[in-house]
C-alpha positions as CSV (number, residue, x, y, z in Angstrom):
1,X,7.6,-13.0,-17.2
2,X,4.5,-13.8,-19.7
3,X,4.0,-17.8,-20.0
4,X,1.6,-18.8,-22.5
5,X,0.4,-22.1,-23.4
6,X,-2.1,-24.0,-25.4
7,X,-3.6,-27.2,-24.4
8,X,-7.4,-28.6,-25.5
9,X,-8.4,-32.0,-26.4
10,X,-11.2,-32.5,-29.1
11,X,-13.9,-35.5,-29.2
12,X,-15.2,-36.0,-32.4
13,X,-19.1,-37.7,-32.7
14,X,-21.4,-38.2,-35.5
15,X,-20.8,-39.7,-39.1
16,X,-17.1,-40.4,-39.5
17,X,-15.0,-37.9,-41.5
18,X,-17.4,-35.4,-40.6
19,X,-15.1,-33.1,-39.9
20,X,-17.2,-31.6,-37.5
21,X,-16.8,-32.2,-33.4
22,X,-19.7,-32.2,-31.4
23,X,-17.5,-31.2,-28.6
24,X,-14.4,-29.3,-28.5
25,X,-12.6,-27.7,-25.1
26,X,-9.6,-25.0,-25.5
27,X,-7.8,-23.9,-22.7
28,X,-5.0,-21.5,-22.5
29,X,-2.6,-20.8,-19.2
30,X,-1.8,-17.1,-19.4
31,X,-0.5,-16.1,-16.0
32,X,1.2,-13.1,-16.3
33,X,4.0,-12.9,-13.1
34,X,6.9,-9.6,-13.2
35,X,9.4,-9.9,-11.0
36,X,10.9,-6.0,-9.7
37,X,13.5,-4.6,-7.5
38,X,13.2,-2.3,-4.4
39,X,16.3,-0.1,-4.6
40,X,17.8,1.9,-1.6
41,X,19.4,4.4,-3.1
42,X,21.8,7.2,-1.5
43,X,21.1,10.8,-3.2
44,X,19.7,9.9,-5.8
45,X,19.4,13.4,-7.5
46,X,22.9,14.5,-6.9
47,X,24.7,16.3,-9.8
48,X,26.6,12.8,-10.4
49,X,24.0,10.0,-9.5
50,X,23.6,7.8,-13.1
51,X,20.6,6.0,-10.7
52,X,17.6,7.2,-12.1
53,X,18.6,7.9,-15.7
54,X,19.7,4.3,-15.9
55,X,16.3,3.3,-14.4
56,X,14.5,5.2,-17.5
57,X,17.3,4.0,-20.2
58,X,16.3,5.7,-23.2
59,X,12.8,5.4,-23.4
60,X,10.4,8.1,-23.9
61,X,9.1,8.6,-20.2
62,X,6.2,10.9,-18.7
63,X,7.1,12.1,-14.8
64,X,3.6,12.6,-12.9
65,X,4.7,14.7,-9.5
66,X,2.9,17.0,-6.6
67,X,3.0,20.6,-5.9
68,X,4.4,20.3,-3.0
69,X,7.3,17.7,-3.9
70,X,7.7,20.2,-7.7
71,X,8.4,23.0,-5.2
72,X,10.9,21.0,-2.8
73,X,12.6,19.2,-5.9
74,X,11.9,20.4,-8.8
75,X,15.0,22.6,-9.5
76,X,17.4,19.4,-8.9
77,X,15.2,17.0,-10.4
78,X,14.7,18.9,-13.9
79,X,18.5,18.7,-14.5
80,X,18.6,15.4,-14.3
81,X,15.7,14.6,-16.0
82,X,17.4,16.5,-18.9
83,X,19.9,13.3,-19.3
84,X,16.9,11.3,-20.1
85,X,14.1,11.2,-22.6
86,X,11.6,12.6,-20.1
87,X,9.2,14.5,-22.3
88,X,6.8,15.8,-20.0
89,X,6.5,16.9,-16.2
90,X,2.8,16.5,-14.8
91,X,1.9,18.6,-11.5
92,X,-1.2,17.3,-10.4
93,X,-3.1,18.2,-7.0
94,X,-2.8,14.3,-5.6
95,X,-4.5,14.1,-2.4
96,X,-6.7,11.2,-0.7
97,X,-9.9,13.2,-1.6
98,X,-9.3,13.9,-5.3
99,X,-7.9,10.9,-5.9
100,X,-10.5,9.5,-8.3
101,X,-10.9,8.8,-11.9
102,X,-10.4,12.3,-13.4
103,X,-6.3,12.2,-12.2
104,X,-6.2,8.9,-14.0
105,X,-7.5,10.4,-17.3
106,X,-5.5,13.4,-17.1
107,X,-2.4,11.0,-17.1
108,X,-3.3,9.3,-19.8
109,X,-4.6,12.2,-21.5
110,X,-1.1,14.1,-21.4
111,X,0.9,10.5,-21.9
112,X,-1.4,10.4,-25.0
113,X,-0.8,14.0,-26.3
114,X,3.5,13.3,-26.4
115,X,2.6,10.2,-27.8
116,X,4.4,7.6,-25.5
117,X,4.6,4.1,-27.3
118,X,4.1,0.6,-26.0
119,X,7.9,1.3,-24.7
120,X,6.7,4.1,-22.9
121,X,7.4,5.0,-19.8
122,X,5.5,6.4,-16.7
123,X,7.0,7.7,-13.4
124,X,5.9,8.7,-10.2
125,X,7.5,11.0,-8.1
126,X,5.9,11.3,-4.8
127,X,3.9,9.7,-2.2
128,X,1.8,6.5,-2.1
129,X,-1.7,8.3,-3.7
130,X,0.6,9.8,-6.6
131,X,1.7,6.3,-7.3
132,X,-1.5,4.8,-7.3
133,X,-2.8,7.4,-9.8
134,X,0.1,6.9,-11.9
135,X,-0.2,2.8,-12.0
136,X,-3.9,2.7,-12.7
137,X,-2.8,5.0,-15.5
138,X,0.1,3.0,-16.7
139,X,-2.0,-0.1,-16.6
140,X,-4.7,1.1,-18.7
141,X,-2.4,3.2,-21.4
142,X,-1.8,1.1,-24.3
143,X,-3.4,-1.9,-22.2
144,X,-0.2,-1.4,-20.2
145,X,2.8,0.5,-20.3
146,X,6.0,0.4,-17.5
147,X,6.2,2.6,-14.3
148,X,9.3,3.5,-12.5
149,X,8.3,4.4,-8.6
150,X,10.4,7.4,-6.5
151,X,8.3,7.5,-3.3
152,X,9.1,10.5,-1.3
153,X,6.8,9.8,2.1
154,X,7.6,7.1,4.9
155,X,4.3,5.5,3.3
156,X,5.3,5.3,0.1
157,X,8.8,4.1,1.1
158,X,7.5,1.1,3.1
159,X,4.0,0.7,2.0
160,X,1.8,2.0,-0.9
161,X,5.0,2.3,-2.7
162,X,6.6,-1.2,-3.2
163,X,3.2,-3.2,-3.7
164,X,1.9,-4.1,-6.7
165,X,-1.0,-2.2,-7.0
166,X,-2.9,0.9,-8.0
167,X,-6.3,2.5,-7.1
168,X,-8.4,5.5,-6.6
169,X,-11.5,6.0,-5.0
170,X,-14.8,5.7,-6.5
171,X,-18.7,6.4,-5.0
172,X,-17.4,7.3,-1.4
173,X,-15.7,3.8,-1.1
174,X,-11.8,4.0,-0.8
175,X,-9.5,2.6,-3.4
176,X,-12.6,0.8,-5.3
177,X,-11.1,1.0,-8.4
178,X,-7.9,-0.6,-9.1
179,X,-5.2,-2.8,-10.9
180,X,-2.5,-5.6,-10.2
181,X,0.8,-3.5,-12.6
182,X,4.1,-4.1,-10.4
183,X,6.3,-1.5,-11.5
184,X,9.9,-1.8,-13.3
185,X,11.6,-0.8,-10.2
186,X,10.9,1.7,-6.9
187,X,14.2,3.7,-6.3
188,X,14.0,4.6,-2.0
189,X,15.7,7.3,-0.9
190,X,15.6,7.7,2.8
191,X,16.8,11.7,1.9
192,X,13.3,12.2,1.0
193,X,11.9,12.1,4.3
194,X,13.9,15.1,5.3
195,X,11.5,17.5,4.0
196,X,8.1,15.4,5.0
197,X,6.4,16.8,7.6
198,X,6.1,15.6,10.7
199,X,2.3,14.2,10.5
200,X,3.2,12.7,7.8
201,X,5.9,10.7,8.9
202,X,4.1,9.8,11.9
203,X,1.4,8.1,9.6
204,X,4.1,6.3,7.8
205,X,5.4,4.9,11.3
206,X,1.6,2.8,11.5
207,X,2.6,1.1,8.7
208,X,6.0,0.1,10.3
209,X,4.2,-0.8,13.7
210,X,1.9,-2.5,11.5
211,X,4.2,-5.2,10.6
212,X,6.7,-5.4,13.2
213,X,3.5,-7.0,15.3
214,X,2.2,-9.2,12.5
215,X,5.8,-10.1,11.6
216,X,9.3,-8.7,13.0
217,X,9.5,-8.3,16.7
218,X,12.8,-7.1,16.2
219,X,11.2,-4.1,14.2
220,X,8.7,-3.7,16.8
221,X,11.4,-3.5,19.6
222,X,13.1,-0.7,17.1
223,X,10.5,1.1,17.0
224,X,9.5,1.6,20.7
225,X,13.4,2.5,21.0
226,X,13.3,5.1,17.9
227,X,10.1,5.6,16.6
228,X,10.3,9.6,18.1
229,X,13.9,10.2,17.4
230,X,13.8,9.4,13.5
231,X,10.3,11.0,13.3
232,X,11.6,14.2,15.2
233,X,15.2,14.3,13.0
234,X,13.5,13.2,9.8
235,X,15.0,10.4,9.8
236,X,18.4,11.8,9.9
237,X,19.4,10.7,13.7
238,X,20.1,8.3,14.2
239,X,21.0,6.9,10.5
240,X,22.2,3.8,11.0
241,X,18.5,2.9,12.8
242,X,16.8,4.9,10.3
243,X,18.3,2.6,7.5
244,X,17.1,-0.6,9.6
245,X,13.8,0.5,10.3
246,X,13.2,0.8,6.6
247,X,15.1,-2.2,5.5
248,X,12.9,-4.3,8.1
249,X,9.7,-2.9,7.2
250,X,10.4,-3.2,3.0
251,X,11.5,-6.7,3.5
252,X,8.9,-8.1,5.7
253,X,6.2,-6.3,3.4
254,X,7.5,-7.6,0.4
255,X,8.1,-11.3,2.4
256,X,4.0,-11.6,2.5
257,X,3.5,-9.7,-0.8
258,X,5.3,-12.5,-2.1
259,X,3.3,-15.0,-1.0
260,X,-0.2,-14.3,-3.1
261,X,1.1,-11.4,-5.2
262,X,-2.4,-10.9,-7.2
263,X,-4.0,-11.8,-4.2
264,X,-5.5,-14.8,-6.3
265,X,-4.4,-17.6,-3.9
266,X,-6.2,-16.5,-0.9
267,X,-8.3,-14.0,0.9
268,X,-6.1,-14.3,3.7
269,X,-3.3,-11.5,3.9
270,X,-1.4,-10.7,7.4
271,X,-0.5,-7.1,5.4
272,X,-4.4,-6.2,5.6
273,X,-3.8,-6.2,9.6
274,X,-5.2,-2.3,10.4
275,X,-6.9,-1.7,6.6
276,X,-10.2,-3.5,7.4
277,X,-12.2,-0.5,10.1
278,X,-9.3,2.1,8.8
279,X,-10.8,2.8,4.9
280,X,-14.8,3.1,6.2
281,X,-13.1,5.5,9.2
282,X,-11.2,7.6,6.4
283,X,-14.4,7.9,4.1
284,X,-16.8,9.0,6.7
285,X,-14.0,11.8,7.9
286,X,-13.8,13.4,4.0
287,X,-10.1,11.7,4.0
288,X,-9.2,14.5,6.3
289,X,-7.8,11.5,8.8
290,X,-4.2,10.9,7.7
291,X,-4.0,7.1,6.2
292,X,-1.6,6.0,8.7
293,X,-3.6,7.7,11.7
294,X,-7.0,5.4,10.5
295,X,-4.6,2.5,10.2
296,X,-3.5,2.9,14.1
297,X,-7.2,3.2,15.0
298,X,-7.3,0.2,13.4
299,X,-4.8,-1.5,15.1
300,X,-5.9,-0.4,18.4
301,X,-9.0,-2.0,17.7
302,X,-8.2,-5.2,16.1
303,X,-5.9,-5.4,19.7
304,X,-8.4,-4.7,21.9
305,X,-10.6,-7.1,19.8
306,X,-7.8,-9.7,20.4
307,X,-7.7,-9.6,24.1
308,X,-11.7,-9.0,24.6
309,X,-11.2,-12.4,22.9
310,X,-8.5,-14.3,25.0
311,X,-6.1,-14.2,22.0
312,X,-3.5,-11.1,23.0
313,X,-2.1,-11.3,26.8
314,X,-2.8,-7.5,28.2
315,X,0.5,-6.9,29.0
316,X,1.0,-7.1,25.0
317,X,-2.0,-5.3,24.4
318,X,-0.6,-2.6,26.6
319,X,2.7,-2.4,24.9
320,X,0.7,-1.9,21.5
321,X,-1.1,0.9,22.5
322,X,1.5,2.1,24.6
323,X,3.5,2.7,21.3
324,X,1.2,4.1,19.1
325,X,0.2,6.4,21.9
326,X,4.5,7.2,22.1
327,X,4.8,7.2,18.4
328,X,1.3,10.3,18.7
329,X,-1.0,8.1,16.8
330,X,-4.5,8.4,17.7
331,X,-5.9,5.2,19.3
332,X,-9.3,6.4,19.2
333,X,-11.9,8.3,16.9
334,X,-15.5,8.8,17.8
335,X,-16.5,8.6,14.4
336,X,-15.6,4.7,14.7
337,X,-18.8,3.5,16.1
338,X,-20.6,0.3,16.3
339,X,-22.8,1.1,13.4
340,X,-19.4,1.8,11.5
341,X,-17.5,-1.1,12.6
342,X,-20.4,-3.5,11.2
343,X,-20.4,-1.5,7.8
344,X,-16.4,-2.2,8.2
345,X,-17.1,-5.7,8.5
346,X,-19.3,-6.5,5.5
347,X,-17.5,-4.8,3.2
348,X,-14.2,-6.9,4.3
349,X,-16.6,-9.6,3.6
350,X,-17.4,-8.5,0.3
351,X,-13.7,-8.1,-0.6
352,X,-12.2,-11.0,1.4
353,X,-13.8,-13.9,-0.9
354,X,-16.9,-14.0,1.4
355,X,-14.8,-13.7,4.9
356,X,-14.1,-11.2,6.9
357,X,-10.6,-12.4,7.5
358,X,-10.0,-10.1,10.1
359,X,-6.1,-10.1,11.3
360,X,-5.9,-9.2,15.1
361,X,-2.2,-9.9,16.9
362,X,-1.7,-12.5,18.8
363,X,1.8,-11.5,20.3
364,X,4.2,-9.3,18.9
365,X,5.5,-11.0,15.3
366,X,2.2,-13.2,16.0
367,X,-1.2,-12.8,14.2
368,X,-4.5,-14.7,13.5
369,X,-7.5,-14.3,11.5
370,X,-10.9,-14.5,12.2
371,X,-12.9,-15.5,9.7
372,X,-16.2,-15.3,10.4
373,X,-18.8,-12.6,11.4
374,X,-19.3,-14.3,14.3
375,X,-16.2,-14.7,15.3
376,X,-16.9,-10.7,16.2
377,X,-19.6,-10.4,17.9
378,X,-21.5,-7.3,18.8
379,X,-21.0,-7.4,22.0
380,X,-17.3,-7.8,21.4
381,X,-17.5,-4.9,19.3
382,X,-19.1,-2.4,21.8
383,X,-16.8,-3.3,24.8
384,X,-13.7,-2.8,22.7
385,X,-15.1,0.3,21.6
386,X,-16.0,1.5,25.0
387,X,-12.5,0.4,25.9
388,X,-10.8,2.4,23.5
389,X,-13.0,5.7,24.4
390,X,-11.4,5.8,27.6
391,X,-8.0,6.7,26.5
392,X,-6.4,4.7,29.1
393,X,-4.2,1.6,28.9
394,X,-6.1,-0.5,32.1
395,X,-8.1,-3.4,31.5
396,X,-11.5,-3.1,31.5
């Protein structure tokens, strides 16, 4: 919903009748606020499903989609995209280290060549990089056209998928670029994640441990239960857990999107818990890291940062690790050095409103920030670091 308002107050000096104000003030309220619905769909590109064509209505609607999901889906997707007004399928190559600029043109380049209209319509069918390409894109088309989200990856289902926002990456730094352009709606079919492999949905699982510590024990407890089943069955067994775990990690995502939406209310955001050493660890690897994989570094770090401090019991730092480790999510990378981690740091600083705002757990569905620079100190740093390196789950 768009409110608009005017409001100014004029003060008029000089000879009377003038007609001229020495001082005049204007101000306008335009806060632009969208409200948009996570769907968990069943099928959703079954011969009878009226989902997604419903989701699209009758407006004239690009589809940007991957290689690899074109070649799983593409011959059930394109006849249903025949009861729409779909008039274009994109392929692009969408990965973490082409994600840039050029993806975003092409978009609007072919969105511009079928001549969609201010009712236009953009979707994404994919993971969480394709639907960051395709929001920048829909943001900037038209100064802003809709987007309909289908994520296909565990990431995209519970993560990059039902934010708000859109980036790419720009000069080496990791989603530099970027917009606030919720989409209409994000249609999650867990059938997706049949055909992801298993890497993959092992990164997506980060996300989940993610915030079952900063939020949802319950979730956390889930996943040290299931975690290798659902990631072994894709998903499939056992269902009924499958359904929870994504449930859970969608509605405690969206719980502290919520709460600063445009991220305009404050720098501090319990969702950035893993995503401040993660992006500088992903850049210096060439994005060859999986996202999730840099995130459970992350975590492992920011928890061993916690209990260097006092702030996490061991036995609770243990059980992190001990489930990332369970879950085969790397704890450690060599790349992430002291050098790195201050890099890490000041950039967080830079992005963070002048804080580093770092979010370590302080129990499971418990988490704190530290604020400032020196709330890490080097020395903190280093032993963490040399903790990690060990690969071992005693204190130190």
């Amino acid at each position: 919903m768009l409110s608009n308002s005017l409001e100014g107050t004029v003060s008029v000096g000089g000879n009377a009748g003038s007609g001229s104000p020495e001082w005049a003030s204007v101000s306008m309220d335009c806060e632009a606020r969208a409200r948009y619905r996570v769907r968990l769909c069943e099928s959703l590109l079954r011969p009878g499903s009226t989902v997604l064509p419903e989701a699209m209505a009758d407006r004239k609607a690009l589809l940007v989609t991957t290689p690899t999901v074109e070649r799983i889906y593409g011959g059930t997707m394109r006849p249903m995209l025949r009861k729409t007004n779909t008039v274009s399928t994109l392929v692009l190559d969408v990965r973490e280290e082409t994600k840039s600029m050029d993806l975003v043109e092409t978009v609007c380049k072919e969105a511009m060549s079928h001549g969609l209209n201010r009712r236009g319509l953009l979707v994404s069918f994919g993971g969480g990089i394709c639907s960051d390409v395709v929001t920048l894109a829909a943001s900037l088309i038209r100064r802003g056209i809709g987007h309909l989200r289908v994520p296909t990856t565990l990431i995209g289902q519970i993560d990059a998928g039902i934010g708000l926002k859109g980036a790419v990456n720009f000069c080496g730094k990791k989603s530099f670029i970027g917009c606030f352009h919720p989409p209409e709606q994000v249609l999650i079919d867990p059938a997706f994640l049949r055909s992801v492999p298993r890497r993959c949905l092992v990164s997506g699982i980060a996300e989940a441990i993610k915030m079952g510590i900063v939020r949802d024990p319950d979730l956390f407890e889930l996943l040290e239960r299931w975690s290798v089943e659902l990631v072994e069955s894709g998903f499939e067994q056992p269902a009924a857990q499958g359904r929870v775990l994504l449930q859970r990690s969608i509605q405690a995502m969206l719980e502290q999107l919520q709460q600063n939406p445009y991220e305009d209310r404050t720098y501090e955001r319990l969702v950035d818990f893993g995503h401040t050493f993660s992006p500088a660890l992903e850049a210096v690897l060439g994005f060859e890291i999986q996202h999730g994989e840099a995130v459970a570094v992350d975590i492992a770090l920011s928890a061993t940062i916690a209990r260097a401090l006092g702030l996490l019991a061991p036995e609770v730092w243990r059980r992190i690790l001990r489930l990332l480790s369970t879950a085969s999510l790397p704890i450690f990378a060599r790349q992430l050095d002291l050098g790195l981690c201050r890099d890490a740091l000041t950039e967080a600083c830079r992005h963070r409103g002048g804080c580093i705002n770092l979010v370590v757990p302080a129990g499971i569905g418990r988490a704190v920030f530290l604020k400032r620079r020196d709330d890490v100190p080097d020395s903190v740093l280093e032993h963490s670091l040399a903790c990690l390196s060990t690969g071992t789950l005693e204190d130190s």
